[in-house]
N, C-alpha and C positions, 0 to 999 in steps of 0.2 A: 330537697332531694326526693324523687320518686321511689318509689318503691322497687323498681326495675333499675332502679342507678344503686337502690341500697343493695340489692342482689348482687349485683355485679362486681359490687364494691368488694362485697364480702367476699366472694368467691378468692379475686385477685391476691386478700389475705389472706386467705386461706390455704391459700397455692402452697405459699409458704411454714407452714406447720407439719412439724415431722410428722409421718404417720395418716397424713389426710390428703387424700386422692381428690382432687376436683375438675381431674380430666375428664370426658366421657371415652364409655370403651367402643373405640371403632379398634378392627383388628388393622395391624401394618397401618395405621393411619399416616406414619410419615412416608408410604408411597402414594396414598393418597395426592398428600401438599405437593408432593414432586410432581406428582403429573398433573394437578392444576398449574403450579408455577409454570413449567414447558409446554403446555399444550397452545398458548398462543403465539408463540413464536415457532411452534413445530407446524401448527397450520399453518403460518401463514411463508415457512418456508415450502413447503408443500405447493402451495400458490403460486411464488415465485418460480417455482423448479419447475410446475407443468406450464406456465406460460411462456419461461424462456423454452422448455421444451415444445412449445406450438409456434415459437418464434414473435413472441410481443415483448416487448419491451419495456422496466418502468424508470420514471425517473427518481434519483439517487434517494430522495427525499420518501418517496415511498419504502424504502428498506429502512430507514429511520422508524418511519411511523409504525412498524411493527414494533420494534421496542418500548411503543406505548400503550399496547393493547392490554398488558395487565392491569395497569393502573386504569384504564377505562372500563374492564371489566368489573373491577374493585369498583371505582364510583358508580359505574349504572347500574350495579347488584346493590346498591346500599340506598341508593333514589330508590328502586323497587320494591325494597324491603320497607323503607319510612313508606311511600305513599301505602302499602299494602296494609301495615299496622295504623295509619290515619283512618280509612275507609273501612274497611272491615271491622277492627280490633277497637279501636275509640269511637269508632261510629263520628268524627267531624265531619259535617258537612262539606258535598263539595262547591267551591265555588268556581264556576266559569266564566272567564273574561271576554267579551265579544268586544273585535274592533269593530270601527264601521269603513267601509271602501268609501273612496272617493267618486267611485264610478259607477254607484249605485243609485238607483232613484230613492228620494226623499220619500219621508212618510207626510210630508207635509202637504 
């Protein structure tokens, strides 16, 4: 266990003991989460309304895939965060993978 999994850990028990705060204080925080939770299905009705207001049209499947914009937010915010704490924060090296084309001339 890491040190930063022990922290975490603690906190989570900690939650739970009378008397011990281990929220941070943002003020109204829970309008915060409200308006991250809605903000991507409010954009992207936004989207929808001025385009059918311009007269485009999409298909069904595109009003689906908005339903999935927070969970894709949630995952590309947490790829960004790991690789930021890889590079910066541990200092791991990076490593890049090169294909080669097919349709490239040979070094040979």
């Amino acid at each position: 266990m890491t040190v930063s999994n022990v922290d975490g850990f603690a906190l989570v028990l900690l939650r739970f003991v009378p008397g011990i705060e281990t929220a941070p204080y943002v003020p109204n925080a829970w309008l915060l989460w409200v308006l991250l939770a809605v903000a991507p299905l409010t954009i992207a009705g936004l989207v929808f309304l001025r385009d059918w207001r311009d007269g485009f049209s999409h298909a069904p499947r595109e009003y689906l895939a908005a339903g999935t914009l927070w969970f894709y937010l949630t995952f590309q915010t947490a790829v960004f965060v790991a690789a930021f704490i890889e590079e910066f924060i541990v200092r791991k090296p990076s490593v890049y993978v090169t294909t080669s084309r097919s349709d490239a001339p040979s070094d040979d």
